[in-house]
N, C-alpha and C positions, 0 to 999 in steps of 0.2 A: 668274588666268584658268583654271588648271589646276584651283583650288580647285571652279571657278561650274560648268564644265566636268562633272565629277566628280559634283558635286551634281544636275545637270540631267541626267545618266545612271541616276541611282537613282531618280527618280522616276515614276509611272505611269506610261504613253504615254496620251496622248489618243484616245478614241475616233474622236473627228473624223478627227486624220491616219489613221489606221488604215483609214476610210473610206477618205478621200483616196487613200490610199496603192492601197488595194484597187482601185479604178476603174482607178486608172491604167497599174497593173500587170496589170489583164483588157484595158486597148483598148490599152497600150504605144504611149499618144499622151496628151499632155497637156491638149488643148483637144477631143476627145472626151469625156475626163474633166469636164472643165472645164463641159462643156455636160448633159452626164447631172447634174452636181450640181449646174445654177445657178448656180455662181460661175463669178468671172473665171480665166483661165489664169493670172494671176499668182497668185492666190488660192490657188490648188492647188497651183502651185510651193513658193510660202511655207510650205505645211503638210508636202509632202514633204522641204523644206528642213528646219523645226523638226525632223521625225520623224529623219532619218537625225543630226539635231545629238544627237537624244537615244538614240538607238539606237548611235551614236558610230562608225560607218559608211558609205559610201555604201553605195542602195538600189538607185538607176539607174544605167547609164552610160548620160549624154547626148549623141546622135549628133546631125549638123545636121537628120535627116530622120526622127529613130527613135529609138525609145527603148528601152534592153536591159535587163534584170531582173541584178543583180549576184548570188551565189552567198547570199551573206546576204540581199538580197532577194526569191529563191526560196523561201529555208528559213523567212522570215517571212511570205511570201505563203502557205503553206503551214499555217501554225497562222492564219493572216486566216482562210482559205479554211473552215476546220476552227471556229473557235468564233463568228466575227458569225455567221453563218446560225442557231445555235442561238439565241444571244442574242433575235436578230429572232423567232425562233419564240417562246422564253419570255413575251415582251414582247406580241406578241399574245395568246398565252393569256390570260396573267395582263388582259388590253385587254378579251377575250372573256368571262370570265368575273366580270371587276366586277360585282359591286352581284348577282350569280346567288348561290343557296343551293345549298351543297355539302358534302357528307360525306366524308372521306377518312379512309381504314384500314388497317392492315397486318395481315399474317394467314398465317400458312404456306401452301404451293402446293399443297399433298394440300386443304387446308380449303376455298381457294378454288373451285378445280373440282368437287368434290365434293360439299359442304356449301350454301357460298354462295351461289357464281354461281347453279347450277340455280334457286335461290329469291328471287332479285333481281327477276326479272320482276313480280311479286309485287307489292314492292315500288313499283316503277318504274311499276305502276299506277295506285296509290293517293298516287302523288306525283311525277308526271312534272314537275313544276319542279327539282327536286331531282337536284341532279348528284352522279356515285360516283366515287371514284378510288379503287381498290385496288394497294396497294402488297404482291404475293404474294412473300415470302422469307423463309428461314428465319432469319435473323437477328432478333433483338429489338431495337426501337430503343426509345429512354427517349421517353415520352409527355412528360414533362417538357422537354425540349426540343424534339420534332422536330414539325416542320409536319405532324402527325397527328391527327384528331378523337379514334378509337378503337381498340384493336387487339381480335383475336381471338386469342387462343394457348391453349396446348394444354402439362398438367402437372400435377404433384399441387400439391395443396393449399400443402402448405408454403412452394410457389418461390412464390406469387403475391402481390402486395400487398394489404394489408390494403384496398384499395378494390375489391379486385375482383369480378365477379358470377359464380356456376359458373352454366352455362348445361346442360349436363349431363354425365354422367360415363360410361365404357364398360366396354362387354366386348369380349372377344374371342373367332369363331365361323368354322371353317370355312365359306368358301362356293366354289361351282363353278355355272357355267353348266348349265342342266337335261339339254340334250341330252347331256355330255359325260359328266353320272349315266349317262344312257338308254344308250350306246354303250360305255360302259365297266362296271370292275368296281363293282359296286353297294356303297356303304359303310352298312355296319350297324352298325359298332361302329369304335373306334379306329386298330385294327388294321389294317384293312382301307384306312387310307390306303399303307400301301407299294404297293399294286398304282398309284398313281396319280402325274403328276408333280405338287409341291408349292413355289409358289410364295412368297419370302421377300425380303424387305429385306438387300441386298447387303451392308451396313456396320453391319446392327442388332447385329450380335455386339461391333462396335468401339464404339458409342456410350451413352448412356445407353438406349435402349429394345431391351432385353436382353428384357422380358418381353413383346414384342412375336413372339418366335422362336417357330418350329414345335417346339424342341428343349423348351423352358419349357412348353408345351403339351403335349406327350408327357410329360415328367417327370411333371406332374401328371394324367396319366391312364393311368402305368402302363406306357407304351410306351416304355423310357429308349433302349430300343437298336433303335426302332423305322428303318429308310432305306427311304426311298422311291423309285420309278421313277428318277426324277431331281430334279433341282434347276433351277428358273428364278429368277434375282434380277434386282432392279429396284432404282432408286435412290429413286422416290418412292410412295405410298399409291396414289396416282391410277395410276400404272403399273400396279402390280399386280393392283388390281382391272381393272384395262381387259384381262389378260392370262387372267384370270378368263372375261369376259364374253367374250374371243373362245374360252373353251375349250381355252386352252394348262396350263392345271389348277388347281389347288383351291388356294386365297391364305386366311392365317386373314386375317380381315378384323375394321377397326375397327366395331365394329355400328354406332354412329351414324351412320357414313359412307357403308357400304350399306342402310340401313331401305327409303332409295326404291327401289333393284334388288331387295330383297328383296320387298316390298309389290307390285310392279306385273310380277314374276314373272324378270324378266332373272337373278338368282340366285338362288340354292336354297343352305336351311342342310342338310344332310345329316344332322347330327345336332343339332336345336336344342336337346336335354338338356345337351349337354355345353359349354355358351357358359364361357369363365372370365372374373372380374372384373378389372381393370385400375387401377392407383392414381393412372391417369390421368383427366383430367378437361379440358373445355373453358371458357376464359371467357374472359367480354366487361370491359374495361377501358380507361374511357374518360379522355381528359385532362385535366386539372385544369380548361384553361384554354375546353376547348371545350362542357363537361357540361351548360349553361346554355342553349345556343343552342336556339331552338325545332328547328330540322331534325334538331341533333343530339338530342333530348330525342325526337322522330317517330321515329328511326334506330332509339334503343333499345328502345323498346316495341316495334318490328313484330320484332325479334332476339329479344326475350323469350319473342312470341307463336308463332315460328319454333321456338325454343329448347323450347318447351311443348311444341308438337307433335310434335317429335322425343322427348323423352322419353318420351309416352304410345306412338309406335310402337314403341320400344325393350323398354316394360313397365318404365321406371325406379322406383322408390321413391324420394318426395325423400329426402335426406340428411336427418336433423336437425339437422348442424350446420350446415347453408346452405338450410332449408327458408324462412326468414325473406328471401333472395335468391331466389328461385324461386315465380312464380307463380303 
C-alpha cells in the first residue's frame, strides 16, 4: 500500500482536480462548486478526494456548514490561481489564431523601435491578413529550434551563419537635435564637441561594442584627450537617440537607424565628412523549417525592399562579397 501510495504521489496531478480543486476553494462550498461545473456534489468530492490522495495531504478541513482552505491548500491555490488563467489564455490564442497566416521574429530592442516597428505599417497594408509577433531581446535564440519564422540581428560577418542575408551594413555619425546646434556652441570641426554634452552607451566600454565609443571616434580623428561638457548614458540605441531628439546632446549614432530623423529633419549630422565605418552589419535569417511558407517567402521580400531603401538613404556601396544577397 505504501508502495501504490508513493507511486500515485509522483505522478502529474490532473487538470480536471486542479479545476475541481479551484472552484471550490473560490466559493469554499462544495455544491456551488458542484453547480458552476455541472457535476454532481459527489463528483467533485471524489476529484478533491483523488487530488489531496495524490498531493498526499489534506486540501480542506471539512466543517458541517463550511469549508476551510488548509495551509497547503492556500499555498496550492496559490500557484492554481497564478498558471490555469494563463493556460486558458494560451489556449485561446493558439483557438484564435488557427488556420490564420502568421510571421513571427526575434530582433534586438534598439532594431525594433527604430528600424522595424516604424515600417511595419507598410507592411500591414499590403497584407492585412497576415499577423506579426515580435519577439524584441537581446538574446539570440537558435532558429533551429524555437518557434520562430525569422530573426533580424545585428554583427560582422564572421559570427553569422552561412544562410544568412546582410541586409546592410553601418557607420557611425554624430547627431544632435537642430535647435540645440542653433542655441549652443556651433561644431565646425571635432574639437568643438567638448563645448557640448555627449551621449554614450552605459556598458559599451564592458561589452563587445567598444567601437561603438565617443572615445574610438576621437582616437580616430585626433581628439585622444578630447572631455566634453558632461556625460549622459543610456542602456539602449533607442534611449540615446530619443535623448538626442529631446536635446539633452549630441549621441554618435548608428546611421541606419537614424536615416528617417535625419531625412525628415528631427536630427542633423554636424559633421557629415567625418561618418566612421563599422564592421557591423545587419541581417535577416530565416528558419529552416519556415523559409517555404508563402507569408514567410511575402515577409522577406517586402525586408529586402525595406533593406534596399535604407541602404540607398545611407549612400551604401554593395559589398562584393554579399552583393549576390542584395538587391
Amino acid at each position: 500500500m505504501l508502495h501504490s501510495q508513493t507511486h500515485l504521489r509522483t505522478r502529474p496531478v490532473s487538470a480536471g482536480y486542479l479545476r475541481a480543486f479551484e472552484a471550490v476553494a473560490r466559493h469554499l462550498n462544495f455544491r456551488a462548486a458542484s453547480e458552476e461545473m455541472a457535476l454532481t456534489q459527489s463528483a467533485v468530492s471524489r476529484q478533491i478526494q483523488s487530488l489531496e490522495d495524490e498531493v498526499g495531504v489534506p486540501l480542506f478541513l471539512r466543517h458541517t456548514r463550511a469549508v476551510e482552505l488548509t495551509s497547503a491548500g492556500a499555498q496550492l491555490l496559490q500557484a492554481v490561481n497564478a498558471s490555469l488563467p494563463r493556460i486558458d489564455a494560451a489556449v485561446r490564442q493558439i483557438r484564435h489564431s488557427a488556420g490564420r497566416k502568421s510571421v513571427s521574429l526575434t530582433t534586438f530592442a534598439s532594431f525594433a523601435s527604430m528600424w522595424l516597428i516604424p515600417r511595419l505599417e507598410h507592411f500591414q497594408r499590403e497584407q492585412p491578413e497576415i499577423d506579426i509577433r515580435i519577439d524584441a531581446s537581446d538574446h539570440s535564440v537558435d532558429l533551429d529550434v524555437a518557434d520562430v519564422d525569422l530573426a533580424l540581428r545585428y554583427g560582422p560577418a564572421a559570427h553569422m551563419p552561412p544562410r544568412a542575408i546582410r541586409l546592410f551594413g553601418e557607420q557611425l555619425t554624430p547627431v544632435a537635435s537642430p535647435w540645440l546646434l542653433k542655441s549652443g556652441t556651433r561644431i565646425k570641426s571635432p574639437a568643438d564637441f567638448a563645448q557640448h554634452a555627449l551621449v554614450e552607451a552605459g556598458d559599451a566600454h564592458r561589452t563587445h561594442l567598444e567601437w561603438l565609443t565617443w572615445r574610438r571616434w576621437f582616437d580616430a580623428h585626433g581628439q585622444s584627450r578630447l572631455q566634453p561638457k558632461r556625460w549622459l548614458y543610456f542602456n539602449y540605441a533607442y534611449q540615446m537617440v530619443q535623448a538626442a531628439l529631446a536635446g539633452q546632446g549630441v549621441v554618435l549614432a548608428r546611421l541606419p537607424l537614424v536615416a528617417e530623423s535625419l531625412a525628415n529633419g528631427d536630427l542633423v549630422e554636424p559633421l557629415p565628412g567625418v561618418r566612421m565605418d563599422s564592421p557591423m552589419a545587419y541581417w535577416l535569417i530565416l528558419s529552416p523549417r519556415a523559409e517555404q511558407r508563402p507569408e514567410i517567402v511575402g515577409f522577406r521580400e517586402w525586408l529586402l525592399g525595406q533593406a534596399a531603401a535604407t541602404r540607398r538613404s545611407i549612400g551604401e556601396v554593395p559589398d562584393p562579397d554579399t552583393v549576390d544577397q542584395m538587391d
